[in-house]
C-alpha positions in Angstrom: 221.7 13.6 114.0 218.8 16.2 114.4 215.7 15.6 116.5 213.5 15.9 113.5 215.7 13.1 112.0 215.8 11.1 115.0 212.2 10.8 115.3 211.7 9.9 111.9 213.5 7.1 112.5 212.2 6.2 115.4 208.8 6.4 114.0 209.9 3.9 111.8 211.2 1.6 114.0 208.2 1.8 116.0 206.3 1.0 112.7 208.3 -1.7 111.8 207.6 -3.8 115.0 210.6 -3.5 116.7 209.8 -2.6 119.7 208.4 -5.7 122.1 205.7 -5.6 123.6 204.3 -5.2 127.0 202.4 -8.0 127.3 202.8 -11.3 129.8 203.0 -12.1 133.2 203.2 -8.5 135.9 204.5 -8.2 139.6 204.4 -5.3 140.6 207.0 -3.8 143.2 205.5 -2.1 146.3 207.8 0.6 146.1 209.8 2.6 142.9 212.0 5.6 143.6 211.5 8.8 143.2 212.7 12.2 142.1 213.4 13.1 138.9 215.2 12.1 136.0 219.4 10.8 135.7 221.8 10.4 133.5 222.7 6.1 133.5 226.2 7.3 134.7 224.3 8.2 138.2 221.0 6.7 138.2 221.1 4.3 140.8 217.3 4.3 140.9 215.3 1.7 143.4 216.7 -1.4 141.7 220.2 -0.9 142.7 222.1 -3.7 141.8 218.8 -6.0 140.8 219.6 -8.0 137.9 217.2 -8.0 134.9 215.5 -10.9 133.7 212.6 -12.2 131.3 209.4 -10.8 131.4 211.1 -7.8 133.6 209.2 -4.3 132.2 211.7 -1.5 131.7 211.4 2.2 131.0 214.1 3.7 128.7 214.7 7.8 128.2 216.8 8.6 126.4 216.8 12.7 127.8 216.3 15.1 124.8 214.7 13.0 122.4 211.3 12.6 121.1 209.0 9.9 121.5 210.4 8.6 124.6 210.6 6.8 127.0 210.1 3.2 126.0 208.2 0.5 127.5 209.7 -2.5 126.9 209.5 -6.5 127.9 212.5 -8.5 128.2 212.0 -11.7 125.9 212.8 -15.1 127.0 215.7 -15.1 125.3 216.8 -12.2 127.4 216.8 -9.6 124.9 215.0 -6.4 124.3 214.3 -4.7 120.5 215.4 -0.9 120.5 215.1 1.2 117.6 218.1 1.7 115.1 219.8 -1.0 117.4 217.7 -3.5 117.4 217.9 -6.5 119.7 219.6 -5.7 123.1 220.9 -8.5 125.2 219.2 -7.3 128.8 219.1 -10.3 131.0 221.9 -10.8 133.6 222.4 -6.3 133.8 221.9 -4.0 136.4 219.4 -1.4 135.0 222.7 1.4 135.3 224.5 -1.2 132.9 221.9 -1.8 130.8 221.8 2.2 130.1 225.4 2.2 129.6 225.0 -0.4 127.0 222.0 1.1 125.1 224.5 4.6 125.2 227.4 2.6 124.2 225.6 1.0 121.3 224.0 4.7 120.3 227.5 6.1 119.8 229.0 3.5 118.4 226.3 3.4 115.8 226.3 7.0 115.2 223.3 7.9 116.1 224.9 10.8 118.8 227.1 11.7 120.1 226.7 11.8 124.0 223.0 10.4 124.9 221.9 10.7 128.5 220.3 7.5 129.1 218.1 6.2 132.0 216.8 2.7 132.4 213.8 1.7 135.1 212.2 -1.2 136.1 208.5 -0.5 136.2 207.6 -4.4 136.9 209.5 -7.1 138.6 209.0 -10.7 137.2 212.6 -12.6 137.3 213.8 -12.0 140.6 211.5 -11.1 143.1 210.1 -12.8 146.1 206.5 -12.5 147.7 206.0 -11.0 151.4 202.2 -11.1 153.0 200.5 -11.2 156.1 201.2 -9.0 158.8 203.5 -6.4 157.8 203.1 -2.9 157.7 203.7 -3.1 153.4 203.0 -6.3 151.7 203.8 -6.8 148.6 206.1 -8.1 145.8 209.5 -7.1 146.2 212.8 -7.3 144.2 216.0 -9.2 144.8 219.0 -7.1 145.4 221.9 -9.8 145.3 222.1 -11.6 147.7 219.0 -10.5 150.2 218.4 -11.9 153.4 215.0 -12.7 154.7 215.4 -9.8 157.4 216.3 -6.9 154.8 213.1 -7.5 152.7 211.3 -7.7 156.3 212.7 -4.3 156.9 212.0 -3.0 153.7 208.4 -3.8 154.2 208.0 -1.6 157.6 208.8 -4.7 159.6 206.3 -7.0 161.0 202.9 -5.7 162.7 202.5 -5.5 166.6 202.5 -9.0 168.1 203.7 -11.0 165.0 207.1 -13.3 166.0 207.1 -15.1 162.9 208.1 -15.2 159.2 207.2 -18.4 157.8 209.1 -19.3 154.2 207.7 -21.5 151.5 210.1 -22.2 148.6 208.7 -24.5 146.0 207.0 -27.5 146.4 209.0 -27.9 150.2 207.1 -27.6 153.5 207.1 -24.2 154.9 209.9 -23.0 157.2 209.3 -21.3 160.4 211.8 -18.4 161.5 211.3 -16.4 164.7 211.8 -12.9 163.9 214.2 -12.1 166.6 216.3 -14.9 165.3 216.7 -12.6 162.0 219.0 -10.5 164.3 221.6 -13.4 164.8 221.9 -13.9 161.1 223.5 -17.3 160.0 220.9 -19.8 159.2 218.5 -18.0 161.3 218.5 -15.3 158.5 218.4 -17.4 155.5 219.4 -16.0 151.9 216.2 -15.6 149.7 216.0 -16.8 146.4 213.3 -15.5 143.2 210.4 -16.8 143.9 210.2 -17.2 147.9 207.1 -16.8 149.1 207.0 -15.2 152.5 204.2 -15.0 154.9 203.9 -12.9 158.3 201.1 -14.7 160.6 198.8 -12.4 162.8 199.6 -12.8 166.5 198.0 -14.8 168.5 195.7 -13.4 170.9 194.1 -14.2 174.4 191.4 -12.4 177.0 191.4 -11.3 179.7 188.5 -9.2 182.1 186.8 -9.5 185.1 188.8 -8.2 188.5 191.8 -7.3 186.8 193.7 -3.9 186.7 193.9 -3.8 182.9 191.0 -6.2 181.1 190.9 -6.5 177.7 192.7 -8.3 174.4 196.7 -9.1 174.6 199.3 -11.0 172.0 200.3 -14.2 173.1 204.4 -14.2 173.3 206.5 -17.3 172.9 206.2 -19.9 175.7 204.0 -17.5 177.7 202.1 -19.1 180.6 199.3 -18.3 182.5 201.1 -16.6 184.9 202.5 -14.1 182.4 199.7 -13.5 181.3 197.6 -12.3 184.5 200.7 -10.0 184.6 199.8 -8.9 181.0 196.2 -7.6 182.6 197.9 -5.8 185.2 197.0 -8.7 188.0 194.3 -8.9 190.3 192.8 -5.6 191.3 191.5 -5.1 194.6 188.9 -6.6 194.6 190.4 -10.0 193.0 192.0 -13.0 193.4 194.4 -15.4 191.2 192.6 -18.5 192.7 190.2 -20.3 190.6 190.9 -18.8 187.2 188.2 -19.4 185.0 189.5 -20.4 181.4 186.9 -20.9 178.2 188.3 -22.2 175.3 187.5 -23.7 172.3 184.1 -23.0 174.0 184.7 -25.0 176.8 184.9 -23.7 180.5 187.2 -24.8 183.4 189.2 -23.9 185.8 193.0 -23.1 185.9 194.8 -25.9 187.8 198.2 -24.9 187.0 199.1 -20.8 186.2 202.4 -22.0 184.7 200.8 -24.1 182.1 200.9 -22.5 178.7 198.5 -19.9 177.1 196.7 -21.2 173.8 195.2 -19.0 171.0 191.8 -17.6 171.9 191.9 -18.4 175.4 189.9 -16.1 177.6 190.8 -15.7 181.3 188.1 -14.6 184.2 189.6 -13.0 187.1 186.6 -13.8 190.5 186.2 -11.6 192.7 188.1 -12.3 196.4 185.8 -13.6 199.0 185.8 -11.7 202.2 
């Protein structure tokens, strides 16, 4: 068929309604790949073995023909409306297979002979989980099969300086709390996400420390630190210091450190006196 033919028809089509639209619910992946344009026999894209779903936004090119590419919605019903083919069932494909189907269909049909097709997912809706807090890239990010917490961690940069947690709320169920160097070990320390996961990075925890130390200033609080640990943390006592009589505010409150292997809370700040001579 010749491109002024094909677009005619198109045109039509697109007249006719059949496209859907591109309306309804958006999330948006933090990432897309790049580089140019593939044939669907190739294109692996940055969905890779993601499987479409309803609402999910494609792009379809079809390379050397006007008006394209498409936008499209998946329906609820899993379908998408193409012209000259009309509806498409979309849900439960890969984005490669999906392009192999609309190509497939084209030939079949008659419409040509050897189309190039390429299918992209500009917006992730079915199967995509939720990562904030502090990581290095927050944001929405698609399901891949079966995805364990640590590889969307990892596709997100990782966690930010201090942070030992990932905490996992699913549903209506309390959050879960997973160290981060528990990820490592896999097993139920690196639990299998599923659409709709909402994960959440908390900010490290933080204490003070100035006066006669070696190295004053703000430090993250690691698991089951003490006291102790963290004098070390400020370089110790200079000089002119002394690790007797600690003085410890927190929650506005001042004292004195009885115990340096008692643990270290959130906002606590530390005062190193000076040694008496």
């Amino acid at each position: 068929m010749g491109k002024g033919k094909w677009a005619r028809r198109i045109a039509a089509a697109l007249a006719a309604g059949m496209l859907a639209g591109t309306s309804g619910a958006q999330a948006q992946a933090p990432m897309q790949g790049g580089g140019g344009p593939a044939p669907a026999e190739a294109m692996a894209g940055a969905a890779g073995d993601y499987r479409l779903g309803p609402d999910d936004q494609l792009e379809v090119t079809i390379y050397g023909q006007p008006d394209m590419p498409l936008r499209l919605r998946i329906k609820q019903d899993g379908s998408v409306s193409l012209p000259l083919m009309g509806s498409v069932t979309a849900a439960g494909e890969t984005p490669v297979g999906l392009a192999e189907k609309i190509r497939a269909g084209l030939v079949q049909g008659g419409y040509l002979r050897d189309p190039r097709v390429n299918v992209e997912v500009t917006s992730y809706v079915s199967r995509s989980v939720t990562l904030l807090g502090a990581v290095v890239r927050p944001g929405i990010y698609p399901l891949q099969g079966a995805q364990p917490l640590s590889r969307v961690l990892a596709t997100a940069g990782g966690q930010r300086e201090g942070s030992e947690t990932v905490l996992l709320r699913r549903g209506d169920a309390a959050p879960q709390r997973f160290p981060i160097e528990a990820l490592a070990r896999g097993g139920a320390g690196d639990p299998v996400l599923q659409p709709g996961d909402l994960l959440f990075v908390p900010a490290a925890e933080h204490f003070y420390i100035y006066g006669q130390v070696r190295a004053p200033g703000s430090f993250p609080i690691r698991a089951g630190m003490t006291f102790r640990q963290a004098l070390s943390q400020g370089g110790g006592p200079n000089d002119a210091g002394t690790q007797n009589r600690i003085r410890l505010t927190r929650r506005g409150q001042q004292s004195e450190i009885a115990d340096l292997d008692a643990p270290i809370e959130d906002g606590d700040v530390m005062f190193v006196r000076e040694r008496l001579f």
